[in-house]
N, C-alpha and C positions, 0 to 999 in steps of 0.2 A: 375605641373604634377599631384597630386593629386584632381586638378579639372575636367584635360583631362578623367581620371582615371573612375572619377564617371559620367561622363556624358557617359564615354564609356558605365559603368555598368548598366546606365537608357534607354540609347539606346537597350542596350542587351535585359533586362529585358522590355520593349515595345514590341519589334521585336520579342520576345518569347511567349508574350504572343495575339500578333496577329495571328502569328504564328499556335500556337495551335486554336486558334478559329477558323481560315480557314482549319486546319486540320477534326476538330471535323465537323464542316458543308461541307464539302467534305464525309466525312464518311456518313452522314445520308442520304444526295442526291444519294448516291451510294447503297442506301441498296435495299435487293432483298424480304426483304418482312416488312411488320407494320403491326400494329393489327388496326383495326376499332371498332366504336360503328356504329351498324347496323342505327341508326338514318343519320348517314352522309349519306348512300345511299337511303336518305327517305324513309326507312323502316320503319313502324309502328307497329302494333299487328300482331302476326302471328294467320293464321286463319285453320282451318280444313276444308276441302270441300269435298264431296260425289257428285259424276260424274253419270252418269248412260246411257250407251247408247250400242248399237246393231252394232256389226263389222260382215262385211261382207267378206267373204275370195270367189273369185270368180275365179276358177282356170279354168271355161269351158268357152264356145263361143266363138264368134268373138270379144268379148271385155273384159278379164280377169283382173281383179285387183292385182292376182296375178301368174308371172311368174316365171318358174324355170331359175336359171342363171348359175346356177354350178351342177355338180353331182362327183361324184368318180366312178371311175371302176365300182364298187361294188355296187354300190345304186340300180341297179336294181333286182340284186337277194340277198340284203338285203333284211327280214322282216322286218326292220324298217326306211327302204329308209334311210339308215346310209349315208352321203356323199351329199345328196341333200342340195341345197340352193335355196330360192323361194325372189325375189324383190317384195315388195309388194304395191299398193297405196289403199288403199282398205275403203270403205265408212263407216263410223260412223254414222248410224241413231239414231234417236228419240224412233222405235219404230222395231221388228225385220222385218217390212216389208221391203222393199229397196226402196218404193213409197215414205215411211215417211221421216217425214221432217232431210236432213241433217246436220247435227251439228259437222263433222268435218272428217277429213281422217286418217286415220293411216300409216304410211311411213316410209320403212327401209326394213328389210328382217329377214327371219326365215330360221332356217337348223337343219336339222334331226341329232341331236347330240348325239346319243344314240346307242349302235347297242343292246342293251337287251331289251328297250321297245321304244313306239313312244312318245319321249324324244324332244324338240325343244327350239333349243337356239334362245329366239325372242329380235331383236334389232330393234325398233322402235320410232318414234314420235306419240303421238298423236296429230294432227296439228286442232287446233278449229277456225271453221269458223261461231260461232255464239253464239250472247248473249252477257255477259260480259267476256267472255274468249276469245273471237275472235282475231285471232291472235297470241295466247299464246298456247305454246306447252306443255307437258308433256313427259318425256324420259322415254321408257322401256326397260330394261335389266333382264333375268333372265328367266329361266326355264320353260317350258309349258307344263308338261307330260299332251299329249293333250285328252286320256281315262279318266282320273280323273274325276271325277262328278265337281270337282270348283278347280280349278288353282291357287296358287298366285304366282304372280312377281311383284318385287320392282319397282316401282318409283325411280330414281337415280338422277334426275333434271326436268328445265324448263326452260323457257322464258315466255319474258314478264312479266302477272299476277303472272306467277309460279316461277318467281326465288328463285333461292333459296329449290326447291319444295324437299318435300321426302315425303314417302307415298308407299301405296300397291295398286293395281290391280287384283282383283279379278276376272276369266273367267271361265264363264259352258255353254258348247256348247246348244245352242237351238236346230238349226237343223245338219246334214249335211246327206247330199246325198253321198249316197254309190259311184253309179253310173257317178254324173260326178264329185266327190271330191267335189262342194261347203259350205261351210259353214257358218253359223250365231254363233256369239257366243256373249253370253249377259256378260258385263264388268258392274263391280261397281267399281269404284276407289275411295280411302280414303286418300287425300292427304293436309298435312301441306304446308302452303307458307304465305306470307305475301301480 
């Protein structure tokens, strides 16, 4: 009896302690987040980069870059066109001509978020189609009181070269036309990524 006994209690003591082991590895395949070292995603040195290029907001013609999508009641006898929203795909030059050589689009929409002054909440891509960023985006979110003499809004992500990206976006309007609303504005961006 006392041998049944102890084989019962090394069986037990087996089975408990496998037991637990499939518990704990159950536990860890289950979890909802781990930490990394940025090296597993073949991350290397994070690097600073200064961007520099000429956005084109083209609201007139037969070929606009940028379209109104939404309005509110009110947006038209707002002073600050409060309520409007504009879809944008609009061209990123080299240089503020629209001749010059293209280096990428800008893609998303902006809207008059302000009713005190002309205030724009701009959510966009800038989407680069040349160089060594080609392909690789940069994300903007963030404010564009568009009078300002130089604007900044964040950087809030990327792809591609940019993951990971953060950084600011600096805009001072070059031209705009009164007349048929288009506009140039020169961007510097100052962005970390790896």
């Amino acid at each position: 009896m006392a041998k049944i006994l102890q084989n019962l209690a090394s069986s037990f003591l087996i089975l408990s302690i496998v037991l637990s082991f499939l518990i704990v590895a159950n536990a860890k395949s289950q979890r909802f987040t781990k930490y990394l070292s940025p090296a597993t995603l073949g991350l290397k040195k994070e690097k600073l980069s200064h961007l520099h290029f000429y956005f084109h907001d083209i609201v007139s013609g037969k070929n606009p870059t940028a379209v109104r999508i939404a309005r509110a009641d009110m947006t038209n006898t707002s002073s600050t066109g409060f309520g409007m929203v504009a879809m944008i795909d609009d061209p990123l030059t080299m240089t503020p001509e629209l001749s010059s050589k293209l280096v990428g689009r800008a893609q998303g929409f902006y809207a008059s978020a302000s009713q005190n002054d002309v205030g724009l909440l701009m959510t966009m891509n800038f989407v680069f189609m040349e160089g060594k960023f080609n392909g690789s985006t940069l994300s903007v979110l963030g404010r564009n009181s568009v009078f300002s003499t130089v604007r900044e809004m964040p950087i809030v992500g990327g792809s591609g070269l940019f993951r990971f990206a953060r950084g600011y976006a600096q805009a001072s309007t070059h031209m705009f036309d009164r007349t048929t609303g288009d506009a140039v504005v020169e961007y510097n961006v100052y962005v970390f990524h790896y």
